[in-house]
C-alpha positions as CSV (number, residue, x, y, z in Angstrom):
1,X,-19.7,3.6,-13.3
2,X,-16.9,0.7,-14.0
3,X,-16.2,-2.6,-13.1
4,X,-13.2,-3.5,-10.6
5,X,-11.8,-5.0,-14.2
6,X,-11.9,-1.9,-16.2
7,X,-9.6,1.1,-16.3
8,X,-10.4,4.1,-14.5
9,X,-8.1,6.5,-16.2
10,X,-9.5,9.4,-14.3
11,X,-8.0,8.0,-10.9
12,X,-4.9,7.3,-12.5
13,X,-4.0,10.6,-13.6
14,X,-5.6,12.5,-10.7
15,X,-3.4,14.9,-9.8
16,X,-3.0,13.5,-5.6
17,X,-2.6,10.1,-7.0
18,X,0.3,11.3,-9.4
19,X,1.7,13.5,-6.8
20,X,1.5,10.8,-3.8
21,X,3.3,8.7,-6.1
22,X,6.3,10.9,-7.0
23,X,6.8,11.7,-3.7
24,X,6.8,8.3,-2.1
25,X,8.9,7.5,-4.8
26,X,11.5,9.7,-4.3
27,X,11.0,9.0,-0.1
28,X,12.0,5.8,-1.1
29,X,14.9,5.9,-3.5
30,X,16.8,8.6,-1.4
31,X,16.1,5.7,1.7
32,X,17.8,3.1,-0.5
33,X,20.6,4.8,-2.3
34,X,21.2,7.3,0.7
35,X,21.1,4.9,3.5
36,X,20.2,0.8,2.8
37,X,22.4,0.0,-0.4
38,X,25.6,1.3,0.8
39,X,25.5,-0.1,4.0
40,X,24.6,-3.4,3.4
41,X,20.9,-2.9,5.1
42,X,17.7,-4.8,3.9
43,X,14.4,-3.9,4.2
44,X,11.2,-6.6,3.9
45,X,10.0,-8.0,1.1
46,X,10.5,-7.9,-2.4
47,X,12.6,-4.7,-1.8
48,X,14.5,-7.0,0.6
49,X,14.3,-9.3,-2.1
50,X,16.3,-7.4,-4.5
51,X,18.8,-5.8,-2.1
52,X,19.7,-9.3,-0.8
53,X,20.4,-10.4,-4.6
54,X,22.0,-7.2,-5.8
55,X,24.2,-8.1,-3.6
56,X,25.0,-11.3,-3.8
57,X,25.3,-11.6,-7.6
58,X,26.0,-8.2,-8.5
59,X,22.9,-8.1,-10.6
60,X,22.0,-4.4,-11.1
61,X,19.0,-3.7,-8.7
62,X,16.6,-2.0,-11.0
63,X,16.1,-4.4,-13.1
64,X,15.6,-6.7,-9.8
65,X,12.7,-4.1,-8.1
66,X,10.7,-4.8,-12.1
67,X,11.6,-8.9,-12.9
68,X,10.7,-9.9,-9.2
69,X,7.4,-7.8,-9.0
70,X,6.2,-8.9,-12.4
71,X,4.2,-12.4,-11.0
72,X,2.8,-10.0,-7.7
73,X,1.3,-7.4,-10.1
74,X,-0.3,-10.5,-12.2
75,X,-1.8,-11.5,-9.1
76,X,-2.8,-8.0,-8.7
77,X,-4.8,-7.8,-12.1
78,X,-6.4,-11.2,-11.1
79,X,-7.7,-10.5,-7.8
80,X,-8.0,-6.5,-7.6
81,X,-7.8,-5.0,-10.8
82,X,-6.8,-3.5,-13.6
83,X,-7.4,0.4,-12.1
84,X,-4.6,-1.0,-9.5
85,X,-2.5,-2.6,-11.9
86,X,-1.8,-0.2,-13.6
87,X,-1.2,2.4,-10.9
88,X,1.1,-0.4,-9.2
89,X,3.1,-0.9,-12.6
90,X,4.0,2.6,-13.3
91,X,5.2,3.3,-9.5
92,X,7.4,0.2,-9.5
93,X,8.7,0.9,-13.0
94,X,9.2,4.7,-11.9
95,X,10.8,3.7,-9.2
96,X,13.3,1.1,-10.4
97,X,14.4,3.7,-13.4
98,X,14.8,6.0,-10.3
99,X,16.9,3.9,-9.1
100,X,18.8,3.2,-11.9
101,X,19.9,6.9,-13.2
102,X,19.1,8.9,-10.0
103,X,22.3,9.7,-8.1
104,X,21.7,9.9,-4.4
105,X,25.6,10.5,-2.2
106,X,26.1,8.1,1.2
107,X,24.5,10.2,3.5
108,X,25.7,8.4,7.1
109,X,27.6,5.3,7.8
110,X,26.3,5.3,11.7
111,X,24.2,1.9,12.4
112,X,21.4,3.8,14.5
113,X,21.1,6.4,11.9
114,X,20.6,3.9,9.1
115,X,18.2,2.3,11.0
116,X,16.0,5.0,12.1
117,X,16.2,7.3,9.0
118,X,16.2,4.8,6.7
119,X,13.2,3.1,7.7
120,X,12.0,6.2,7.9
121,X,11.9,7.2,4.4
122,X,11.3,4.0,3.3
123,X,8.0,4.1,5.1
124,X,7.3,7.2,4.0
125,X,7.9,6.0,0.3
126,X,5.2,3.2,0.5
127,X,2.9,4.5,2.7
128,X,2.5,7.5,0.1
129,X,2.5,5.2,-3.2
130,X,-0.6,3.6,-1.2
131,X,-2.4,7.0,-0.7
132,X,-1.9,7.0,-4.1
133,X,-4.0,3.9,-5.2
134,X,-0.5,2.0,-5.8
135,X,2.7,0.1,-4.3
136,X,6.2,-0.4,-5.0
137,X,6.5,-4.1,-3.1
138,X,4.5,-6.5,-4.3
139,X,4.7,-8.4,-1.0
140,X,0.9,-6.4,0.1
141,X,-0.2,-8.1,-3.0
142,X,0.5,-11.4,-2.2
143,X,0.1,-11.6,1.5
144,X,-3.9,-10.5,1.1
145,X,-4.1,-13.2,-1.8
146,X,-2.6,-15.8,0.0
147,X,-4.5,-15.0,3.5
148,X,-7.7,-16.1,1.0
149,X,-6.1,-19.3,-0.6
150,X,-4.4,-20.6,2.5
151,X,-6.1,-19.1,5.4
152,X,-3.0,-17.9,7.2
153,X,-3.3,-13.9,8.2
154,X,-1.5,-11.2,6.2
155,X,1.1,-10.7,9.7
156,X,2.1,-14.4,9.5
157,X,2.5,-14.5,5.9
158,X,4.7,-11.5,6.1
159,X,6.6,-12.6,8.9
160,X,7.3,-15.8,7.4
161,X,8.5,-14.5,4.5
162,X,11.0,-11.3,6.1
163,X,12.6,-14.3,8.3
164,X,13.4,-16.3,5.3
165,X,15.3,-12.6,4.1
166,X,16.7,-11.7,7.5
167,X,18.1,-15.4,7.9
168,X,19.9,-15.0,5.0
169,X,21.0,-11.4,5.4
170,X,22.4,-13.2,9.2
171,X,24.3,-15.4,6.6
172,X,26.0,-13.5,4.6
173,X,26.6,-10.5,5.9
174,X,26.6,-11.3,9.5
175,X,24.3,-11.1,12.2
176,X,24.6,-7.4,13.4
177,X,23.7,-6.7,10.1
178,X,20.5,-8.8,10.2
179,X,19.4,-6.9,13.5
180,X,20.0,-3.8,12.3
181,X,17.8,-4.5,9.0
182,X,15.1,-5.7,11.1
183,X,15.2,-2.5,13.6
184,X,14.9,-0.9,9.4
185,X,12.1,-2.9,8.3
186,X,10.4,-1.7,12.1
187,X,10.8,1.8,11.7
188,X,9.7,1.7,8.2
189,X,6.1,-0.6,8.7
190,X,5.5,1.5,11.4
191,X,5.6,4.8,9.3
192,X,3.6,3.2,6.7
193,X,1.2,2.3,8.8
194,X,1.0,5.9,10.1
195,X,0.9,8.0,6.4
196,X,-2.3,5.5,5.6
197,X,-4.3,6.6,8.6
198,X,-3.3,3.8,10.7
199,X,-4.4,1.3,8.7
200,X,-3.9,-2.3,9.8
201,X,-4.9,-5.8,7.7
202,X,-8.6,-3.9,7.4
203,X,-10.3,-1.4,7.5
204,X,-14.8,-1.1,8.4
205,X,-15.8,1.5,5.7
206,X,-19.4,2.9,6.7
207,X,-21.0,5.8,3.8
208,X,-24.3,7.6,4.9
209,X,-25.4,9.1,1.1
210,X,-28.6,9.8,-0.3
211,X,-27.3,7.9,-3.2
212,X,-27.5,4.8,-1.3
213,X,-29.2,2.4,-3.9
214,X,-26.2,3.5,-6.2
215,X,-23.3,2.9,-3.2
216,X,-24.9,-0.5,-2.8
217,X,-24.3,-0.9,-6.9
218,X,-20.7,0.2,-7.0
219,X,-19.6,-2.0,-3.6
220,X,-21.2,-5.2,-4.4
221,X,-21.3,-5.1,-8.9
222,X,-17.9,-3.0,-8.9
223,X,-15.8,-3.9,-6.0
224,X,-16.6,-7.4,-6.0
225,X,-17.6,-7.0,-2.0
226,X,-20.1,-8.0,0.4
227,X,-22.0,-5.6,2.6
228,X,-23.7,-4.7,5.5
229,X,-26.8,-2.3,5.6
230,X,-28.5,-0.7,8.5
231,X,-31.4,1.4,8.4
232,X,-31.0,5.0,9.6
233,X,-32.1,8.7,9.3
234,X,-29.6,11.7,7.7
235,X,-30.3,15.3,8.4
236,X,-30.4,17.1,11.6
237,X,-28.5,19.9,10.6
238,X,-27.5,22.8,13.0
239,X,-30.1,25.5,11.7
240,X,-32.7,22.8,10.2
241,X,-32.7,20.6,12.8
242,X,-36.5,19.4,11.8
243,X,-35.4,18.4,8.2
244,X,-34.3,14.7,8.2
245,X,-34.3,11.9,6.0
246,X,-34.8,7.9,6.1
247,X,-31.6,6.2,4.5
248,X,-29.7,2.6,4.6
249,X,-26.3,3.1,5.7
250,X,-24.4,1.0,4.0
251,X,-20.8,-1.2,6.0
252,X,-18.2,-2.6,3.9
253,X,-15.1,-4.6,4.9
254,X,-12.4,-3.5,2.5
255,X,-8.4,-3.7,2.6
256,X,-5.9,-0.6,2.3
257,X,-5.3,-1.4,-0.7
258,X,-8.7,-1.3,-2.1
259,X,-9.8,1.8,0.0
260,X,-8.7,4.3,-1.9
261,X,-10.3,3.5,-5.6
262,X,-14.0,2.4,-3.2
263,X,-13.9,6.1,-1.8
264,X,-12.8,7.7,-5.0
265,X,-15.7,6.2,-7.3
266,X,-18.2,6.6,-4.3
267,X,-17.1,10.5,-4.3
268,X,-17.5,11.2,-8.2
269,X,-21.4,9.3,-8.4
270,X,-22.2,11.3,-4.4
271,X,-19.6,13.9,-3.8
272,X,-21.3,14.7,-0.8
273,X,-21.1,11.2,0.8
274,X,-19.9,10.4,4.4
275,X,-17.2,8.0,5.5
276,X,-16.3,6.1,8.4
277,X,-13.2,4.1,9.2
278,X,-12.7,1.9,12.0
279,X,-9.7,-0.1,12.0
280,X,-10.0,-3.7,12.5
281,X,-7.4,-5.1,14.7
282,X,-6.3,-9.2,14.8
């Protein structure tokens, strides 16, 4: 059992966290060099970020998608761990080296097809590095540590901050282009929201274990998170329907982001354990 500030090198390496990763990696670099770059398209955040200065200043966008995500993945270590860190470092550094020697051919110049594929793959691309206990846009980071600081939700905080990029995409590369970016940036939430189970801002994680003393122990001394516990049976099987059990189910509140390394620790101490989601809409 680890704290939320030690490594867990096991759930780094796994092999679906490493093979998540890869593949949202590549989802995303074929979006950008196939589709986004050449055309003068933007997606949100930081990866807006860096697109909307690449080309500007001519400043080569690799080295962009590491500098600008540096201060998020600080944050990151601060207020979710090193486990995450970690996993977030090596998919944005893997990613901008992608994007540096990787050599991906224009695939379309037509405005829809950007739009629609584009976003497409680019959703794919971050809504896999999350499966994988990572991201490659430190924008998630920030929006759920500023929603704590400042009280404004994770939607306005990111809205705020993709108008600030889309007004000055409108600017300097015209307003059709802006439109178009933002019919990107659509497509592409929408398909990340879609590869992580529909997740939203968060998620209402409920385990049923026999283990439920030590669930308690890794969500609250671990994680860092308050919980809810209601008293319940287990058991009730088909073919031993007599056999039952008192246990406390235990209810968590937990982000997407944190998901993923919550289940995965709760899994190695009960591999039997049960979850529940239920997505919490604003």
């Amino acid at each position: 059992m680890s704290s939320y500030k030690e490594i867990n090198w096991k759930s780094i390496f796994s092999i679906p966290s490493l093979m998540y990763t890869f593949l949202g990696i590549s989802f995303a670099i074929i979006a950008l060099k196939g589709f986004m770059i050449p055309n003068h398209f933007l997606d949100g955040g930081v990866t807006g970020i860096s697109i909307l200065l690449h080309e500007i200043f001519h400043i080569n966008i690799s080295y962009l998608l590491a500098a600008l995500n540096i201060p998020f993945l600080y944050i990151g270590y601060k207020k979710i761990g090193t486990t995450f860190t970690i996993q977030a470092f090596m998919a944005i550094m893997i990613m901008a080296i992608g994007m540096n020697f990787v050599n991906i051919p224009t695939v379309t110049h037509d405005k829809i097809l950007i739009a629609i594929f584009g976003g497409f793959l680019i959703g794919l691309g971050v809504g896999f590095v999350i499966k994988g206990g990572g991201v490659i846009d430190g924008l998630e980071i920030i929006a759920e540590y500023t929603n704590k600081k400042f009280g404004f939700t994770t939607s306005e905080i990111i809205l705020f901050i993709n108008t600030l990029i889309f007004l000055t995409a409108a600017f300097y590369f015209g307003l059709e282009a802006a439109m178009y970016s933002i019919l990107t940036y659509f497509t592409a939430t929408k398909t990340a929201d879609y590869v992580v189970d529909g997740f939203e801002e968060y998620t209402a994680l409920t385990i049923v274990s026999r283990d439920y003393e030590l669930v308690k122990s890794i969500i609250v001394n671990d994680f860092n998170k308050a919980i809810s516990v209601y008293k319940g049976e287990r058991g009730y099987l088909p073919g031993s329907f007599d056999v039952k059990y008192e246990c406390d189910i235990v209810m968590t509140i937990v982000t997407r982001l944190e998901i993923h390394r919550i289940k995965e620790a709760i899994s190695e101490a009960d591999p039997a354990a049960f979850f529940m989601y239920k997505v919490l809409r604003r």
